[in-house]
Each structure stands twice: as C-alpha cells, then as structure tokens.
C-alpha positions as CSV (number, residue, x, y, z in Angstrom):
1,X,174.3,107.8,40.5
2,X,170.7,109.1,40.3
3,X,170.3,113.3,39.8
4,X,167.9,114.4,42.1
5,X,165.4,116.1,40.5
6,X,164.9,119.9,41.6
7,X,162.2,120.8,43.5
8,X,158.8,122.2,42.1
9,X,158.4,125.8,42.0
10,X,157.2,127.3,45.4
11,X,154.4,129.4,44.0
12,X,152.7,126.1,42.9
13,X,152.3,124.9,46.1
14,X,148.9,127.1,46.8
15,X,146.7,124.5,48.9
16,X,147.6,121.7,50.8
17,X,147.0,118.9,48.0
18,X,149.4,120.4,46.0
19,X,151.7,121.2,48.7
20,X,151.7,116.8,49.4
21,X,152.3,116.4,45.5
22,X,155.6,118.7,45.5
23,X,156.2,116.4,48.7
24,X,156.3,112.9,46.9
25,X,157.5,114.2,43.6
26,X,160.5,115.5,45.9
27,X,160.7,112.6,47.3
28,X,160.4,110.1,44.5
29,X,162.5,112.7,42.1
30,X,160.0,112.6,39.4
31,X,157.8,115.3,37.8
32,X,155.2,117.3,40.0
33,X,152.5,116.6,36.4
34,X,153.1,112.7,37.2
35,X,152.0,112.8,40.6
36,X,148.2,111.2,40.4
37,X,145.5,112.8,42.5
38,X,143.7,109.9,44.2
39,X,140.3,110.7,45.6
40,X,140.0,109.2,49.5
41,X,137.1,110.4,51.2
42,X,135.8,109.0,55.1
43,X,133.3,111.3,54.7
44,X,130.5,108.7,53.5
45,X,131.4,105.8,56.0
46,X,130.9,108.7,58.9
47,X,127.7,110.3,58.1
48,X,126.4,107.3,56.3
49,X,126.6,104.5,59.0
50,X,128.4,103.6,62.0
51,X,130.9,101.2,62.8
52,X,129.8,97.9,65.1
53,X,131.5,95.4,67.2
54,X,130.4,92.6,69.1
55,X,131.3,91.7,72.5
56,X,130.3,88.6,73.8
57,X,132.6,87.6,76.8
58,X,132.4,84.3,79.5
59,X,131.2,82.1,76.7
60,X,134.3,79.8,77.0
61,X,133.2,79.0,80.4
62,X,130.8,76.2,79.3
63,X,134.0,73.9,77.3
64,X,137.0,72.9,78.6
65,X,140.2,70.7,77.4
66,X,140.2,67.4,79.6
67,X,143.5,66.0,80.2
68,X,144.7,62.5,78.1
69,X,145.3,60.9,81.6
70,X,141.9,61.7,82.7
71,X,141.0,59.8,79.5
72,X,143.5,56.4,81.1
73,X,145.7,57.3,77.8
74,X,149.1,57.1,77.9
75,X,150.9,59.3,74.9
76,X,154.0,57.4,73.5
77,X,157.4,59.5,74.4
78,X,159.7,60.7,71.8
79,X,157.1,60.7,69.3
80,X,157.0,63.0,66.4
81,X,153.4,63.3,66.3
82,X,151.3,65.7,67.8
83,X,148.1,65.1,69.9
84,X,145.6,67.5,70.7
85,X,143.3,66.8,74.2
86,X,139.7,67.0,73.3
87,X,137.4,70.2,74.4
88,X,134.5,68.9,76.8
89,X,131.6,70.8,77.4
90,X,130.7,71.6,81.4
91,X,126.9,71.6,80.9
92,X,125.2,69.2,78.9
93,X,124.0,70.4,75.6
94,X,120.6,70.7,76.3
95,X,121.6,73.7,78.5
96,X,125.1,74.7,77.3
97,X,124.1,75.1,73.1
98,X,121.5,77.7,74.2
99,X,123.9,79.5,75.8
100,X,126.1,79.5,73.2
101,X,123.8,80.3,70.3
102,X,123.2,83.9,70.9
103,X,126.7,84.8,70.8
104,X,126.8,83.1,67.2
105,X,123.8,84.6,66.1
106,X,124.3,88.4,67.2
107,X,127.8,87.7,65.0
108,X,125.9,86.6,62.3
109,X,123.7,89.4,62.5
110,X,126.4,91.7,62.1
111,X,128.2,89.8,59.1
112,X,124.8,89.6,57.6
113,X,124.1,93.8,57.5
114,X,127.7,95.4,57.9
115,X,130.9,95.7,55.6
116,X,134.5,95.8,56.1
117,X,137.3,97.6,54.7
118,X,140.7,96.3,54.6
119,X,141.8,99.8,55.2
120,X,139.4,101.0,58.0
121,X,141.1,97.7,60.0
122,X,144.7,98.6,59.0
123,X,143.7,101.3,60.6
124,X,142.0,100.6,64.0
125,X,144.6,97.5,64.1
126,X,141.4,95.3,65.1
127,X,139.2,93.8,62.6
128,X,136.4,93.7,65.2
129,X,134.9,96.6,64.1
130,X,132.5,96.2,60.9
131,X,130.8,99.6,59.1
132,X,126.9,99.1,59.0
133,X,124.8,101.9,57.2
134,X,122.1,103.3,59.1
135,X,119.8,102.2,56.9
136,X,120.2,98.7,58.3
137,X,121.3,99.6,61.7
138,X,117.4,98.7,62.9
139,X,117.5,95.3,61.1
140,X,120.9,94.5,63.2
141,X,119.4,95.6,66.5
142,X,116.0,94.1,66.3
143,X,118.1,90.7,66.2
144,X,120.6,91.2,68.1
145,X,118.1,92.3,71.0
146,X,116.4,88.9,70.4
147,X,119.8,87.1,71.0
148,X,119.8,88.8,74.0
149,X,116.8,87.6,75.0
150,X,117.4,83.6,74.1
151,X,120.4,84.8,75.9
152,X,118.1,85.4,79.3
153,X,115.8,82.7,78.6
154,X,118.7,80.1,78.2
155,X,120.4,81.3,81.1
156,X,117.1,81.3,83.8
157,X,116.8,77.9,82.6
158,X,119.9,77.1,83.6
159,X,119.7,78.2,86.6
160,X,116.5,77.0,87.8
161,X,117.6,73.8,86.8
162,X,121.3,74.1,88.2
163,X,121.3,71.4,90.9
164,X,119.8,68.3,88.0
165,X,122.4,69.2,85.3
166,X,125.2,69.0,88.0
167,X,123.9,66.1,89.3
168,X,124.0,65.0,85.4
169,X,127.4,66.5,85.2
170,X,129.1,64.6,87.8
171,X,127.4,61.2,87.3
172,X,129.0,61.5,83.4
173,X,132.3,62.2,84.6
174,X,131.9,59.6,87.4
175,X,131.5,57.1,84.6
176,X,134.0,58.4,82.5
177,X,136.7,58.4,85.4
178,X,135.3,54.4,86.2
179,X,136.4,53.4,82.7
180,X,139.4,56.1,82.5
181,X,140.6,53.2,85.5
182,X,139.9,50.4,83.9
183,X,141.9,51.3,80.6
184,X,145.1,52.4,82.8
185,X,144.6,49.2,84.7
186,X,144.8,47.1,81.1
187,X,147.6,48.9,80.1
188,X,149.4,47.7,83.5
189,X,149.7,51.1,85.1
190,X,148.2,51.5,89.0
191,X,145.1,53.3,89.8
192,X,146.0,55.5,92.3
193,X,143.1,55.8,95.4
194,X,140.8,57.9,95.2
195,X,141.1,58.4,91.4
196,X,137.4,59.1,90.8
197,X,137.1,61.7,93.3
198,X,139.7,63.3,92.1
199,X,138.7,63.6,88.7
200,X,134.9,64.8,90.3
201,X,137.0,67.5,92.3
202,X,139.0,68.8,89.1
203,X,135.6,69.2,87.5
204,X,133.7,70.8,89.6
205,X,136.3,73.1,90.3
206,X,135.9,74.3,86.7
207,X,132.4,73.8,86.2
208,X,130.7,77.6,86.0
209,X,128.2,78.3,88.9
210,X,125.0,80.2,89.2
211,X,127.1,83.7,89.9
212,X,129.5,82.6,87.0
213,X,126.2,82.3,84.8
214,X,124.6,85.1,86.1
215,X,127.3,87.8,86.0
216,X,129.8,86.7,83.7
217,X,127.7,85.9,80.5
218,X,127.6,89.1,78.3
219,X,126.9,90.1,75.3
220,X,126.5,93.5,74.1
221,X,127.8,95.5,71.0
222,X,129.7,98.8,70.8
223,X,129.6,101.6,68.6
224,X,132.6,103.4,67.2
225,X,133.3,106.5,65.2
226,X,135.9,107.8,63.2
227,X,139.0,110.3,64.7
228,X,140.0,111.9,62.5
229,X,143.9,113.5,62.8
230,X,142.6,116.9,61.9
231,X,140.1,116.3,64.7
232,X,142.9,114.6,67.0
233,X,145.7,118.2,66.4
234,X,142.5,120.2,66.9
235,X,141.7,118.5,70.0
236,X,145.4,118.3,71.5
237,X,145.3,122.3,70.4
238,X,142.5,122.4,73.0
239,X,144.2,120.4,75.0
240,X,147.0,122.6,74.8
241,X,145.3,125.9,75.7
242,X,143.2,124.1,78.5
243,X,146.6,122.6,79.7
244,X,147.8,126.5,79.7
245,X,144.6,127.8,81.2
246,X,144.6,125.2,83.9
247,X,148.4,126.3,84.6
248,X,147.3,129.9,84.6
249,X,144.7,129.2,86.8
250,X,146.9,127.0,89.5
251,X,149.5,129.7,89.4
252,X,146.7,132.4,89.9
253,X,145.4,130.2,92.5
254,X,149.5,129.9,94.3
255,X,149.8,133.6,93.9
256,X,146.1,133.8,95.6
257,X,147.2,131.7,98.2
258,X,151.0,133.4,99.1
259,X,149.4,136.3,99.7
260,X,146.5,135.2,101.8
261,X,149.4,133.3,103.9
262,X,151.4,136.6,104.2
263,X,148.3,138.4,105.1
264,X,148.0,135.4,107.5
265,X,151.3,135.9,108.8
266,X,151.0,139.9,109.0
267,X,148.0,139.7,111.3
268,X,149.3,137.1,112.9
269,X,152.8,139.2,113.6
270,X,150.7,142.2,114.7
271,X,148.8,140.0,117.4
272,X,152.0,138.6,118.8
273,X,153.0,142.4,118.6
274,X,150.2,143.3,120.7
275,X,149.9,140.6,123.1
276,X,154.0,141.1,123.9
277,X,152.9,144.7,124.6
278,X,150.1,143.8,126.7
279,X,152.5,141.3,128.7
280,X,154.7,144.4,128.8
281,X,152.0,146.8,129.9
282,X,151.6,143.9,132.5
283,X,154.8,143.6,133.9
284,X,155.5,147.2,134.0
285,X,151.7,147.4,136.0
286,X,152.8,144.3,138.1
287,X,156.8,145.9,138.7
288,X,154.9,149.2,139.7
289,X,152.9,147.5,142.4
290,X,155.9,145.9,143.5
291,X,157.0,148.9,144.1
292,X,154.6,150.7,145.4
293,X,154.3,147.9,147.7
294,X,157.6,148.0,148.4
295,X,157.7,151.8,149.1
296,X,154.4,151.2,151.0
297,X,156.2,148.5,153.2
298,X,159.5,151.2,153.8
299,X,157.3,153.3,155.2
300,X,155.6,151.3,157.3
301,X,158.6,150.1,158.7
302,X,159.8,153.4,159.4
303,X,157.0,154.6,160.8
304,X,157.4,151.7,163.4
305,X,160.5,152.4,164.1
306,X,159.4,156.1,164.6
307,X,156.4,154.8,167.0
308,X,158.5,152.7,168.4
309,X,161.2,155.2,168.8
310,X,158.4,157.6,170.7
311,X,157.1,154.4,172.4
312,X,160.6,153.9,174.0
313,X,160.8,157.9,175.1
314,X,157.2,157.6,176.1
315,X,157.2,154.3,178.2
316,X,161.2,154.9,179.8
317,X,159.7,156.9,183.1
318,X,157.0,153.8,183.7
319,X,159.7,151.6,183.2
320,X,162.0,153.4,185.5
321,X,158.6,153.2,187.7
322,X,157.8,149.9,187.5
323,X,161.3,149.1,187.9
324,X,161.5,151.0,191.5
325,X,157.9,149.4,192.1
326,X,158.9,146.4,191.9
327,X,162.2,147.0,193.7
328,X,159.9,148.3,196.9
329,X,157.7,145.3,196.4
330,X,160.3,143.3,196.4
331,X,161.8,144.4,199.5
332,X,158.4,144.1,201.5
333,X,158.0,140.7,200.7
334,X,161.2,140.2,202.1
335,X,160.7,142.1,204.9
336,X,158.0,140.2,205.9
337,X,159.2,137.0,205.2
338,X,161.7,138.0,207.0
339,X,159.6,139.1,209.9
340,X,157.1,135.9,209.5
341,X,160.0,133.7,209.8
342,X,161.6,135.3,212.9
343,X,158.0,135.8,214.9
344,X,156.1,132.9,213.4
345,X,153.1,135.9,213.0
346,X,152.8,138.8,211.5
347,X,152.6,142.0,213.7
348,X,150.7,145.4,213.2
349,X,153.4,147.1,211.1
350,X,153.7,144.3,209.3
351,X,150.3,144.0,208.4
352,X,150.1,147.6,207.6
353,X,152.6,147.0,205.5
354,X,151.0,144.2,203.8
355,X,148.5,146.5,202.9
356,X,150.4,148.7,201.4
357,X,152.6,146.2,199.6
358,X,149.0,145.2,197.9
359,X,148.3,148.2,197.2
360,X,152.1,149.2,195.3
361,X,151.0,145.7,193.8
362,X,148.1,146.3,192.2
363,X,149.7,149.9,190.9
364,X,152.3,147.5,189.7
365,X,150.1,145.0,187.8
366,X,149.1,147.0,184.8
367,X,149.8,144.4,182.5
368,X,146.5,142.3,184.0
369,X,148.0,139.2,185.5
370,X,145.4,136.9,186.7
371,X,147.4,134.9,188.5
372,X,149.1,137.8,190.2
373,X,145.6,139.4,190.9
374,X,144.7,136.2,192.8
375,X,147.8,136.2,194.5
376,X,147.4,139.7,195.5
377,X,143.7,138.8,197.0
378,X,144.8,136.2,198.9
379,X,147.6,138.3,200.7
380,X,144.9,140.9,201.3
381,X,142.7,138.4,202.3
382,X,145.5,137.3,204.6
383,X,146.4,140.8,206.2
384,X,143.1,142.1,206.8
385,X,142.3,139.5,208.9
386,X,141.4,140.5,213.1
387,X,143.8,139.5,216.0
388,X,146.7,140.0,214.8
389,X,148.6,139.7,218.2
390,X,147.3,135.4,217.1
391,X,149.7,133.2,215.6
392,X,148.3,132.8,212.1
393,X,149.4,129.7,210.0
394,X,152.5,131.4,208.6
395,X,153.0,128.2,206.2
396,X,150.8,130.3,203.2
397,X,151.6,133.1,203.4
398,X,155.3,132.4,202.8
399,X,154.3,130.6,200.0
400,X,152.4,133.9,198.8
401,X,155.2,135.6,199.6
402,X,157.6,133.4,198.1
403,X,155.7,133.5,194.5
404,X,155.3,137.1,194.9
405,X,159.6,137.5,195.0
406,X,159.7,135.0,192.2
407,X,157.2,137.0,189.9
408,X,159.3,139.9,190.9
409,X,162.5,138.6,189.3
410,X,160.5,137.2,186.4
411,X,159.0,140.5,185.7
412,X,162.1,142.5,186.2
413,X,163.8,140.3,183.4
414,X,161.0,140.6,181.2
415,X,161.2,144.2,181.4
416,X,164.7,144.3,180.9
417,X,164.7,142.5,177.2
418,X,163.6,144.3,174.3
419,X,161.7,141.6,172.6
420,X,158.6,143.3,174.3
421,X,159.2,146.4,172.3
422,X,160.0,144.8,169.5
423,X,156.6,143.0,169.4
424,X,154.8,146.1,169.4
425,X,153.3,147.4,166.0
426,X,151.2,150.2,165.1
C-alpha cells in the first residue's frame, strides 16, 4: 500500500501559486520542490487580437438530395452495399455558384489571417472561433466586406432574373422526370399518371424564392472575447450584492406599500366612522321631527277636540232652537195642508200663517239651502197673493208643502247625527 505523503508546511503556502503546488503535491503524494511551475498566460491573445467567427447561414438552400426513384432507379433489397442519392443544385450554376462563393471566401479569409489553439477550443467547446491579431484584423474585414458585396450583387441578379432561371429549373427537371419514366418503364415497373407533375411539384416546393433569397441569405462574422473565471466570481459577486440590493429594495418597496395600505385603510375607517355618524346625526334629526310632528299632531288633535268640545256647548241652544223651529215649521205645513185639503183654498189665517211659517223658515235656513230658499219664495209667492176668499189651485202648494215636511224630517236627522260635528276642524 502507498504512504501518503504528509502535507507541505502551511507557512509555505504564501500566494496562491504556491497554495495550487501544495494542492497537487497533496494530491499526487510527491514532493512540493517537484511540482513544475508552468507559465500559462491569456493575457496576449486578449489585448493582442480578438477572436472571429463566421456565420454564413441559408446557404444549403441552393442543393438538395433528389430521391433514387426520382432518378427511375430501383436499389436491389438485402444488399450489403450502401448508396448515397446525389445532391442537386436548385438554381443553375450560373446563379447558384455566386451565391455560394462568398461564404467560401469570407472562410478563407479568416483561415488565411487567424490562428487556432487547441486549448482556446477545448475550451469554448466550438472550434468556430479563430484568434486573429489586430494587426491583421483590417486585412480580414476589407475582404470579408467585399464577400459581402459579391454576396448582394449575386443575389440582385438572382432575383431580377428569378422568373428565366425557374423557367430553366423546371424545364431540366421536366426532362429529367421524362427519362426518369422511361428507365422505370424498361425495367418493367408502371409509370404512375401524372409522374412528371409530380416530380415539378416536389421541386418547386423546395426550390428557394425571392423572400428565401432575400432574407434568409446571411453572412456576417462575430467577435468574441475571453471570460475569464476570476472575471465570471467577480461578476456573480456583483450579481450577488445586486441580487441583495434588489431584495432590499422590493422588501423596502412591500414595507412602503403595507403601510400606505394601512394608512389607506385608516382614512378609509375614519370616513366610514364619520359618515355612520352623520347617518346617525340624521336619524336622530329625522326621529326628532317625527316627534315633534307627532307632538305637533297630539296637540292638534286635542285642541279639536277642545274646539269641538266648546263647539258642542256653544251650538246646543241653536240646536235646541233649530230643533223647536223646525218642530213649529213642521206643524204649520201641516196645519195647512191640513186646512188646504179640507177647504180646497187657503183662508186669511191661513195665509197669515203662511207668512209667518216663511218667515220661521228663513230664521231656520242658516245653513243656505238653495233649494229651500226657492221653495220658501214660491210659498211666499203663493200666500201673498190677493183674493183669498178664491179658490187657488191648491195642487202646488201641497206639493210645496209636502217637500217642505220632507226637508223637515231630513234636516231633523241630519241634526241629530254627529258626523256634522265631527267634520268640523279648526
């Protein structure tokens, strides 16, 4: 079994360097003095140059892989050998090879004026990234900018001359579908209809358009620059005491806005306070009126009832009166019906005593009867008249006579019910 060799003294560990060699000559239990210092310093390839990549996407829109049956090949079954379709470009090559050549030559530009270091891609895990000094960084731009623009010159030529290369396009493929038939015919298989059109459909459906070469076509490069991991734990330190200030700041900002809600909810308590003692001020107002109303209403009542009380002392003698009145009155007009019934005329006492029955009448009618003012007229009308030793027609008179008795009785029951007090108010 292997000793493990005792650690290096602590007190030699005085800076970080040494601090990693008492690490691996822990580790490796061997002597702190065999540990080799190697030199590795990024600091040249970061202030010295810059690291490049190229980025040249929607070139593989110009090829594609046709299909052996599209071909009017027939791969045998079983067979141990492989075959690979063919790659076909979608443009003919007078248009599609200048698209493609600026790609190729912006990557040969940066081959041409960058290095690479195995351990720089170990690194990034992407070899796409090449270092290029500065002092060639002008070199790589001033091409690369002009395979950008045999870039644009290749494409507006494309495009201006879209509808003639797919006219070119689909006339090849028309051909090569016409004999693609006539080989599966010879080897005895059947051409399904519409074969060509299929085959014209299945490319154009592929075949790039004027957006696809307008848009999609890029090529640009990218610059990168060296993290470092010092760099990276200072940043996530900063990250750290943002994430801290940022947590201080939404908590300051929560505290900020509980008390702004219970302020909110303190003013709002003291305004339902105050309208519920308004409403309360209200209601006591509204239950005092009542009241007072109320107490108002009490003593109006009683004071009817005392008017009415003094009414009823002051009006029983001219009720008494009118009662008597209209007893005599009553018994006059009978008398006189009486009289005009037994001497078919009315005689001097009786007319005298018409008179005087008009006149009790009208002391009687206080209460402004029209109807009993006419009647009265008429009987004085009637009594006044000359000759009274002449038969008179005694036929309306007792009719005057007759309503008089029956006004009588109608009055002497009105008197008699005490709704007609009771309908008196101050």
């Amino acid at each position: 079994m292997l000793q493990t060799a005792s650690p290096p003294n602590a007190d030699l560990a005085t800076s970080p360097v040494e601090a990693r060699v008492a690490h691996a000559a822990d580790r490796a239990r061997i002597d702190a003095t065999e540990i080799e210092r190697l030199p590795f310093d990024l600091s040249v390839l970061d202030s010295e140059g810059v690291f490049v990549n190229v980025d040249a996407r929607g070139f593989g829109l110009l090829d594609r892989r046709l299909d052996w049956q599209a071909l009017g090949i027939t791969l045998p079954r079983g067979s141990g050998v492989s075959f690979r379709p063919p790659r076909c470009g979608l443009l003919p090559d007078r248009y599609r090879l200048p698209l493609l050549r600026p790609a190729a030559q912006a990557h040969a530009a940066l081959h041409r004026y960058s290095y690479h270091f195995t351990l720089t891609e170990t690194v990034f895990e992407t070899p796409a990234y090449r270092w290029i000094p500065w002092r060639a960084f002008d070199a790589f731009e001033r091409e690369f900018k002009a395979a950008q623009v045999a870039l644009d010159d290749a494409r507006t030529t494309a495009l201006d001359d879209y509808d003639v290369l797919r006219e070119e396009v689909v006339a090849t493929f028309l051909q090569l579908a016409t004999d693609s038939a006539r080989r599966l015919e010879a080897t005895g298989h059947i051409i399904p209809e519409g074969f060509s059109d299929a085959v014209v459909r299945g490319v154009l459906g592929v075949m790039p358009g004027p957006t696809d070469l307008r848009e999609k076509l890029r090529l640009r490069f990218c610059v990168g620059v060296i993290l470092l991991g010092s760099e990276m734990i200072a940043e996530q330190r900063k990250a750290v005491v943002e994430r801290r200030n940022l947590e201080e700041a939404e908590a300051d900002l929560r505290f900020e806005q509980q008390r702004q809600a219970a302020r909110v909810r303190v003013v709002q308590a003291e305004l339902w306070a105050e309208e519920e003692r308004i409403q309360r001020r209200f209601q006591a107002e509204e239950d005092e009126r009542r009241r007072e109303a109320e107490v108002k209403e009490r003593l109006r009542q009683l004071k009817i009832e005392a008017a009415k009380e003094r009414l009823h002392d002051a009006l029983s003698p001219l009720d008494e009166g009118a009662r008597q009145l209209r007893a005599a009155v009553y018994e006059a007009a009978a008398a006189i019906r009486e009289s005009l019934q037994k001497h078919q005329y009315l005689p001097g006492a009786s007319a005298k005593r018409a008179r005087e029955l008009a006149r009790w009448y009208r002391l009687m009618n206080w209460q402004s009867d029209r109807q009993l003012e006419a009647l009265v007229a008429e009987l004085e009308s009637m009594a006044s008249r000359p000759g009274a030793k002449r038969k008179p027609e005694v036929g309306p008179l007792d009719q005057v006579l007759g309503d008089i008795i029956e006004i009588c009785y109608a009055d002497a029951r009105a008197l008699a019910e005490p709704t007609r007090m009771g309908a008196l108010e101050l």
